[in-house]
Structures are given as C-alpha cells and as structure tokens.
N, C-alpha and C positions, 0 to 999 in steps of 0.2 A: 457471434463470438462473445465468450465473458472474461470482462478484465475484472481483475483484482486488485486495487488499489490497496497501502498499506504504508500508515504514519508510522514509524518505530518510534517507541519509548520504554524505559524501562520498566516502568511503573502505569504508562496506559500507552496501549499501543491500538492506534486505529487501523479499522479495516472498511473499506467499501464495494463492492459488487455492481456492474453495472453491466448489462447486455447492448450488444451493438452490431446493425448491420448496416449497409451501405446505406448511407443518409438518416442515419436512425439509432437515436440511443435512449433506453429504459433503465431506469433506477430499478434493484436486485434487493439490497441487502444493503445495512451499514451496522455499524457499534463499536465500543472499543472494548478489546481485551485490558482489565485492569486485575493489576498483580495482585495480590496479597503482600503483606509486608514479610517478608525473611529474605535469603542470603539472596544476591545476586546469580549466583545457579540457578537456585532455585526459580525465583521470575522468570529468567531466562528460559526454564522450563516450562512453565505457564505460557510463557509467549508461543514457543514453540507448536506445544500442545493444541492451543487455541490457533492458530492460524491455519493446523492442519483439520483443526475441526472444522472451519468455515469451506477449506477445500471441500473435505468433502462432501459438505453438504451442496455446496455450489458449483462444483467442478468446472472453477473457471479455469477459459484455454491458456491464459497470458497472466502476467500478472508485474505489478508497477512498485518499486519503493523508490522513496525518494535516499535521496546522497545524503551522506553527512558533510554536514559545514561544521568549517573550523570556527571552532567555539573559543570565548572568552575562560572558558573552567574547561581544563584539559580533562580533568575527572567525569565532567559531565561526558563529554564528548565521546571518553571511552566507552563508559554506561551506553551511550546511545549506539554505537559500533557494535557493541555485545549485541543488542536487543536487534540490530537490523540483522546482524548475523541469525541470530536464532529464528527469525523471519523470513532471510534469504534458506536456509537451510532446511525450515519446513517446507519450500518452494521445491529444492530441490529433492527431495526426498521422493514427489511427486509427480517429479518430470515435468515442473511448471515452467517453460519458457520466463525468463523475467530482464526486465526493461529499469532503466536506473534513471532520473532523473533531479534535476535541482531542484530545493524549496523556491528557488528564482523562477526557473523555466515553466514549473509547476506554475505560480502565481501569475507571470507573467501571460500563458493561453489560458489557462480560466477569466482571468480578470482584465487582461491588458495590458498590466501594472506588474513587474517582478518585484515592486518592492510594496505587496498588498498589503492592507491589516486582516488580521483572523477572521475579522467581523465583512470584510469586503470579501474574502474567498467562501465565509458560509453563506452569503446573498446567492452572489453567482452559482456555487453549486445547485440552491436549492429552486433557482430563477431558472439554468439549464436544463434540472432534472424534472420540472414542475411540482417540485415536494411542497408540500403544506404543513411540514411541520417542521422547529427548529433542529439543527443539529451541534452536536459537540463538534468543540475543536478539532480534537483527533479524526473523529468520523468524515469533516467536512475538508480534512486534508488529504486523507481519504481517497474520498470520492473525488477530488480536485487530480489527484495524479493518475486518475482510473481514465478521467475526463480530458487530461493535456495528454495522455498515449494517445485516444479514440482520436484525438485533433492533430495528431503527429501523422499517426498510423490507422487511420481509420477502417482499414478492413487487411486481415493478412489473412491468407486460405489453410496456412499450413505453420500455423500457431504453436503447436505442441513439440515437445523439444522430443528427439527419437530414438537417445540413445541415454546411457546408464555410465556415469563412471563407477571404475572398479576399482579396489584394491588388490594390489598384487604386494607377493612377497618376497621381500631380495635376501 
C-alpha cells in the first residue's frame, strides 16, 4: 500500500510517498510544491495541480494531511485552510481515501514527543526511512504523517475510497 503524506502551505506545500506492507515500510518520493508569487487562487491552483501530479505519478492508495491548529494570525490560518483544502480536493478528485491528523499526534508517533522541534522530526524521519540525505521542513513533515498513519494503521486491504459524489440539481 502507498500513503501519501502532505504538509499544506500556501506558499510550499510538502508531499511524501512512502510504500508499506505488513511489517515493512520503503521511502517513495518526497519534495515540496512551492508557489510562485501571485494571487492566492492562483497558489492554490498550483497546489492543487501539483498534488495531482504526484498522484499520478505515484498512485498512492491512502493518503494523510495534517489538521489545522489554531493559530496566533487568523489570516495565516485561513491561508493555511485554503491550501489544505486545495490539497484535500486534489485527493478527492481521485478517489484518494484520506486520513486527517495533528501536527501533535503526527510528532508525537514519529518522535515520541508531540511537542518535537522540525530538526527532531527530520532525524527521525530520515533514521526510520534509512535516507542519507537531508530533508526540508516541509518534506520531512511530510513523510512524518505518511509514517504516524503506517504506525496507527499499518495495513488496510481495502484502502481505495469506491464511490464518487455527484451533483445533482434542485
């Protein structure tokens, strides 16, 4: 099975890939989609665009974003709601089953710690997945929430979401 792990931002949005079978997880893919500067549509387009591109290159079965926390700057916060939306929506567009958790919870089964620094959850990812080379923030949040589903949910048979909502007209 392939999760899809996925930091929203508006401005860089991480993605990670990870394949997993019973007792066994392989590092896939990582990178972040980074916007270009114009309107927040627009990003939000980019994001969108870009997450469906990683599907399909990857055609993972599941896939993970983390929650928004209530933030100190409401404006940021909205920004960051957009961009998970535009991320959940690529998801759904796919039929990606998808799985929500905390930047806590997340931190917390990677590290042991929900309350990590950025630099203790890119160890641990890179310590779990046996990478050799560094990663960005984004990336290694990433792969952090790709990695606390595979540790929640470590094997589901029937992953793939089966059905399509529709628009109907009243």
């Amino acid at each position: 099975m392939k999760i899809l792990g996925i930091d929203p931002g508006s401005r860089a949005t991480g993605f990670g890939v990870i394949e997993s079978s019973i007792g066994n997880i392989k590092y896939v893919a990582s990178g972040c989609i980074r916007t270009v500067s114009g309107s927040l549509p627009e990003r939000l387009g980019e994001i969108y665009h870009g997450i469906s591109d990683v599907i399909n290159l990857h055609n993972p079965d599941i896939a993970v974003v983390e929650q928004v926390f209530v933030s100190v700057n409401p404006r940021s916060a909205l920004k960051l709601g957009h961009a998970r939306g535009s991320a959940i929506s690529a998801c759904a567009a796919k039929m990606i089953k998808l799985y929500e958790y905390t930047p806590r919870e997340i931190k917390k089964t990677v590290t042991g710690n929900g309350a990590a620094t950025k630099e203790q959850v890119q160890y641990m990812v890179r310590m779990l997945l046996a990478l050799d080379r560094e990663l960005g923030e984004d990336e290694a949040d990433a792969l952090a929430g790709a990695l606390a589903h595979y540790q929640h949910v470590p094997f589901e048979p029937e992953a793939k979401v089966v059905r399509r909502a529709t628009a109907t007209n009243h």
